[in-house]
C-alpha positions as CSV (number, residue, x, y, z in Angstrom):
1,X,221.9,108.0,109.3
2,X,224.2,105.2,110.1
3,X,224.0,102.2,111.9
4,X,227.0,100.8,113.8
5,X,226.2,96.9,114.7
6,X,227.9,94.9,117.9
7,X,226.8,91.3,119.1
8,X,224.1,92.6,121.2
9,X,222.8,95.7,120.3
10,X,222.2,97.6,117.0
11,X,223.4,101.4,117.4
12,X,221.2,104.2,115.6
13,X,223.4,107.2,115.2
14,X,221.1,110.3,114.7
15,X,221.8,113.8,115.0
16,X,219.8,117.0,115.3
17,X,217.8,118.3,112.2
18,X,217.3,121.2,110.6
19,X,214.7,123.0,109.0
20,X,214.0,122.2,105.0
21,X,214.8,124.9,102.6
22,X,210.9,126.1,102.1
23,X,209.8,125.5,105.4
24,X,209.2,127.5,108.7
25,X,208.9,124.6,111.0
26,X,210.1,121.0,111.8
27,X,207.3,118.2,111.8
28,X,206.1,116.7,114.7
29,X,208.1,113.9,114.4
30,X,211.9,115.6,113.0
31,X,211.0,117.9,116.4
32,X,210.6,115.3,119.0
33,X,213.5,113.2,117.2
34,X,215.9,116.9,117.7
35,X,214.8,116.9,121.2
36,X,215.7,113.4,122.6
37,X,219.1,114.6,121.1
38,X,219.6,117.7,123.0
39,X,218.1,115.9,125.7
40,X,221.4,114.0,125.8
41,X,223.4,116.5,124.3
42,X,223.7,118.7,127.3
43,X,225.4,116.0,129.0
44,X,228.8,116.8,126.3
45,X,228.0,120.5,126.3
46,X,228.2,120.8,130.1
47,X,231.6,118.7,130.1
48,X,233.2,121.4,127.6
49,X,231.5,124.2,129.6
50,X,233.7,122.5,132.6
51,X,236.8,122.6,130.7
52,X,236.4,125.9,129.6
53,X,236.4,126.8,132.6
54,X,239.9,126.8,132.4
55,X,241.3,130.2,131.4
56,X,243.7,128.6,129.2
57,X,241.4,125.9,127.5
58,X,238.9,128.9,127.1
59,X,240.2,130.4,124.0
60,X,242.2,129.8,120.8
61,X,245.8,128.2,121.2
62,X,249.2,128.2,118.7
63,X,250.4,125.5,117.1
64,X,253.6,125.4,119.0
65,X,251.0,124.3,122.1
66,X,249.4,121.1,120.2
67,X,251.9,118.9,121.7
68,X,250.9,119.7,125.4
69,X,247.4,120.4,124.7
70,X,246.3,116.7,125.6
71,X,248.3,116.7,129.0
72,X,246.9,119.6,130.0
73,X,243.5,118.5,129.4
74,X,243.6,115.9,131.1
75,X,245.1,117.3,134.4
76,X,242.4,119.9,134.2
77,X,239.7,116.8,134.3
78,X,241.6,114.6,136.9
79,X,241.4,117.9,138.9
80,X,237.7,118.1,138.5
81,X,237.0,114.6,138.6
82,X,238.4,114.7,142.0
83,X,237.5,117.8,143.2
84,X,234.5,119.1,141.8
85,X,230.9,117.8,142.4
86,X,229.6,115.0,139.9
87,X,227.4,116.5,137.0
88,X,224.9,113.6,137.2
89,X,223.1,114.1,140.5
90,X,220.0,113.1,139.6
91,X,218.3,109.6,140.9
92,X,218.8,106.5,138.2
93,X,215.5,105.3,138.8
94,X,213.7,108.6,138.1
95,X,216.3,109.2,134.9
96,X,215.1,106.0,133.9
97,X,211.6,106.5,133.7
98,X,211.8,110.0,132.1
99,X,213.8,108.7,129.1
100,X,210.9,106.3,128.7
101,X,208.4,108.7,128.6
102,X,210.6,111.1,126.6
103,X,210.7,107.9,124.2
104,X,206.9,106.7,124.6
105,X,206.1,110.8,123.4
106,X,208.4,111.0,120.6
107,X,206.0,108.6,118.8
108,X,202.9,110.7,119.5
109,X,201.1,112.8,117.0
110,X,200.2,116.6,118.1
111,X,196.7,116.2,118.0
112,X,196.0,119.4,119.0
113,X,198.4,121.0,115.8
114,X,196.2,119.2,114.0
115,X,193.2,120.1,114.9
116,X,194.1,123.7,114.5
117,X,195.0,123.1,110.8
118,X,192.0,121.3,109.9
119,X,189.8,123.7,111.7
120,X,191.1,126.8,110.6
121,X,191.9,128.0,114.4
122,X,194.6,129.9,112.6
123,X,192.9,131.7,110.5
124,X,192.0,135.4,110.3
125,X,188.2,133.9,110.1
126,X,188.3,132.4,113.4
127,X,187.2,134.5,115.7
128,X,189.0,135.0,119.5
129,X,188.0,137.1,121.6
130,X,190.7,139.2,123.5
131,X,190.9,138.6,127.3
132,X,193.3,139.3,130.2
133,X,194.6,136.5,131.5
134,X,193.7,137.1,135.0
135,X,190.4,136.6,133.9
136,X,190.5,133.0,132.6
137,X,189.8,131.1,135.8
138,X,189.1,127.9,134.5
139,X,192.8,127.0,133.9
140,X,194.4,124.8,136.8
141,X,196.6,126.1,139.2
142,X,200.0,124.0,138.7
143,X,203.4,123.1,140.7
144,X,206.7,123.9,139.0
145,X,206.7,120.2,139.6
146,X,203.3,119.8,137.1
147,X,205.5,122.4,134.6
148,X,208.9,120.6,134.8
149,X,206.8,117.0,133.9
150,X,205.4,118.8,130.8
151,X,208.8,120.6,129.4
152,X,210.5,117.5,130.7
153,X,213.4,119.9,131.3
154,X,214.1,123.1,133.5
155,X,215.0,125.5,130.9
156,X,212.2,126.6,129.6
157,X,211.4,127.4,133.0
158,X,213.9,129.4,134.0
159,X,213.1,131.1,130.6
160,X,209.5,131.7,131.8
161,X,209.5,134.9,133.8
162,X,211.3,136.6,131.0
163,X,209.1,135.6,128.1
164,X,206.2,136.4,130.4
165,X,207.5,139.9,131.0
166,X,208.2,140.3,127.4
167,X,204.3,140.1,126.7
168,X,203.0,142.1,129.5
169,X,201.1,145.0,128.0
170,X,201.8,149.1,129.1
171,X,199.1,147.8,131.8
172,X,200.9,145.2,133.0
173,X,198.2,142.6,131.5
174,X,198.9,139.7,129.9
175,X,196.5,139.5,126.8
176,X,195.4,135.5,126.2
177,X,192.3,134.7,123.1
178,X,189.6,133.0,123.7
179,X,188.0,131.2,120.9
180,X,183.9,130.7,120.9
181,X,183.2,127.4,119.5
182,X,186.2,125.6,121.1
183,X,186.4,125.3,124.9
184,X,189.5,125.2,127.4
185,X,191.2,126.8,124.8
186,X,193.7,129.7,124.7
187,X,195.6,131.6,122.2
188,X,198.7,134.0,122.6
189,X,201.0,135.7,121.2
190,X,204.9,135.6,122.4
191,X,207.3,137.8,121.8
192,X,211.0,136.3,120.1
193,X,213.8,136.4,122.0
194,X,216.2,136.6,119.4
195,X,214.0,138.9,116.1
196,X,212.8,142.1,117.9
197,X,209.9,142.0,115.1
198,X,209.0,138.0,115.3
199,X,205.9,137.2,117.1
200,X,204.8,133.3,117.5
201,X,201.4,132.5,118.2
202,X,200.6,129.6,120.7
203,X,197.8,127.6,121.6
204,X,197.1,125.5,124.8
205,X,194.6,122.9,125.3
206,X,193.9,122.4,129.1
207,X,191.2,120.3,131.3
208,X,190.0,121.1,134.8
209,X,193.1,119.5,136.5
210,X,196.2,119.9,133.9
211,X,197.3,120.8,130.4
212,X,196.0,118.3,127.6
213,X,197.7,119.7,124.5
214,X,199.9,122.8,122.8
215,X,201.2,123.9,119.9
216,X,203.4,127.0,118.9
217,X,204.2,128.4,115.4
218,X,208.3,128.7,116.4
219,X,210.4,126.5,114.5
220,X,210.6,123.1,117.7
221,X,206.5,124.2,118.4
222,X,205.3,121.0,116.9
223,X,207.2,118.3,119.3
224,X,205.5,116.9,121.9
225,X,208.5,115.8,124.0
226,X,208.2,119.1,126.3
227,X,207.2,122.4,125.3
228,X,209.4,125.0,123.3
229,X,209.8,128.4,125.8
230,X,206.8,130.3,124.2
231,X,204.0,127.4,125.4
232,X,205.6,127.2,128.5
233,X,205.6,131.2,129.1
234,X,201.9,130.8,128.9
235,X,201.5,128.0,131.0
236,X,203.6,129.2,134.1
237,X,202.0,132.6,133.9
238,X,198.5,130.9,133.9
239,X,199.3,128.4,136.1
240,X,201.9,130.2,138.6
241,X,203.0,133.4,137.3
242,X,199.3,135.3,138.3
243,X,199.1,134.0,141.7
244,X,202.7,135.0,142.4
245,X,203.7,138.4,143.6
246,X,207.0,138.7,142.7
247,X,206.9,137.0,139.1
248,X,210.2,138.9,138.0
249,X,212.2,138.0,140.7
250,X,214.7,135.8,138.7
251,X,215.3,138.4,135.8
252,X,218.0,140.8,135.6
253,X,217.0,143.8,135.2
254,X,219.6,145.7,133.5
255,X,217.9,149.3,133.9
256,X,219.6,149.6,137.2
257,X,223.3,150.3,135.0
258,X,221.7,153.3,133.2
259,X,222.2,156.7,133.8
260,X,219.4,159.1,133.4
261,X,220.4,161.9,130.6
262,X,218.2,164.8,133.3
263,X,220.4,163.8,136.1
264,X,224.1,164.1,134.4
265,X,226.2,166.8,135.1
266,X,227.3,169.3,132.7
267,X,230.1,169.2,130.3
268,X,233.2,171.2,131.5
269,X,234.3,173.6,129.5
270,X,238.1,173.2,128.1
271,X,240.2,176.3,127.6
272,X,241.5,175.9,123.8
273,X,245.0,177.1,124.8
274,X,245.1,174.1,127.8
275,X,245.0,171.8,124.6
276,X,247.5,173.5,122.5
277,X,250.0,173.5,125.5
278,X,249.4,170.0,125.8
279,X,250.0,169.0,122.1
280,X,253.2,171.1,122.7
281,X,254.0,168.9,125.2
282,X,253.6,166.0,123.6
């Protein structure tokens, strides 16, 4: 870390962290400090997403080109700076007060991480019972407004419906666990996005009106500044996903671009001397 001073203000530089050699997960506290940086990160990322735009900033340029390269990029963004709609649309005020809760949280503990630990709730001699979610109707009904104020993003949300589908069963049920000593509890397990094989499990801590708590065994699940994807699957399908008909309506579904094997036609046979004339011919 390094600190840059000026008259006024004192500077922390800080940069995202990784994972320990050893470990599986960040701590509570490295994970909230990663995600105030992406938090602001995006901001860079979606500038250079803009540029790339640019067929000819979008890829990997010769040497004889370095001399141009800064005239050109800076065409390209006094074209967009004029043209193109402003990234930041959002309301100060409103921005304002989300960094200070993002900042108020990222000093927070995960009380409910701990509590699994010290109580076992992870253990093979905890006993949860399966259930189908559709059955747990103690858990509050919630806004994507209610989500987007826990994630403190819109990401994870857009993520949802495909994590959710994911963990459907053959029935199209979505298994949850109930645990018997521990109330307004819930326990799932999410499939990986990226490792075909890799299952996290996740637990969510709820009252009558909102969500109190989470935790998730994937490598951000400790943070408390918003929820990694696999905690907020869960939520939206308990609090959304099961009242909504349509749940899959924003994933692609690529099935529609295969061709069924039964339906194509067969191969035409090729009279050996056709070839032959042709290699003649070439």
């Amino acid at each position: 870390m390094h600190l840059t001073y000026c008259k006024k203000w004192v500077f922390k530089q800080k940069c995202q962290l990784l994972i320990k050699k050893g470990e599986s997960q960040l701590p509570v506290e490295d994970s909230n400090v990663t995600r105030l940086v992406t938090k602001i990160r995006w901001v860079v990322e979606s500038v250079n997403g803009r540029i790339k735009s640019w067929k000819y900033l979008d890829r990997v340029l010769p040497n004889s080109q370095i001399p141009f390269v800064s005239d050109y990029v800076n065409i390209a963004c006094a074209i967009m700076n004029k043209y193109w709609p402003e990234l930041n649309t959002g309301d100060l005020e409103q921005d304002e007060q989300l960094a200070s809760k993002m900042l108020y949280l990222s000093k927070q503990k995960n009380l409910l991480h701990e509590k699994i630990i010290e109580e076992g709730l992870d253990k093979r001699s905890c006993k949860w019972q399966k259930i189908d979610a559709s059955s747990a109707p103690t858990f509050p009904r919630l806004s994507e407004e209610d989500i987007r104020n826990i994630t403190v993003r819109v990401y994870q949300l857009k993520l949802a419906p495909c994590y959710t589908r994911e963990h459907l069963d053959d029935d199209g049920n979505f298994e949850v666990f109930t645990c018997d000593h521990e109330e307004n509890l819930l326990c799932a397990k999410i499939q990986s996005r990226h490792i075909s094989s890799k299952r996290y499990r996740v637990w969510v801590k709820y009252d009558d009106i909102s969500v109190v708590g989470w935790y998730c065994q994937c490598k951000a699940g400790s943070r408390v500044v918003g929820t990694c994807s696999h905690v907020t699957a869960l939520i939206w399908y308990l609090g959304i996903g099961k009242y909504t008909d349509n749940i899959f309506e924003n994933c692609r579904d690529w099935s529609k671009y295969l061709l069924d094997a039964r339906n194509l036609p067969d191969p035409v046979t090729v009279d050996e001397s056709d070839n032959e004339e042709a290699n003649d011919e070439e």
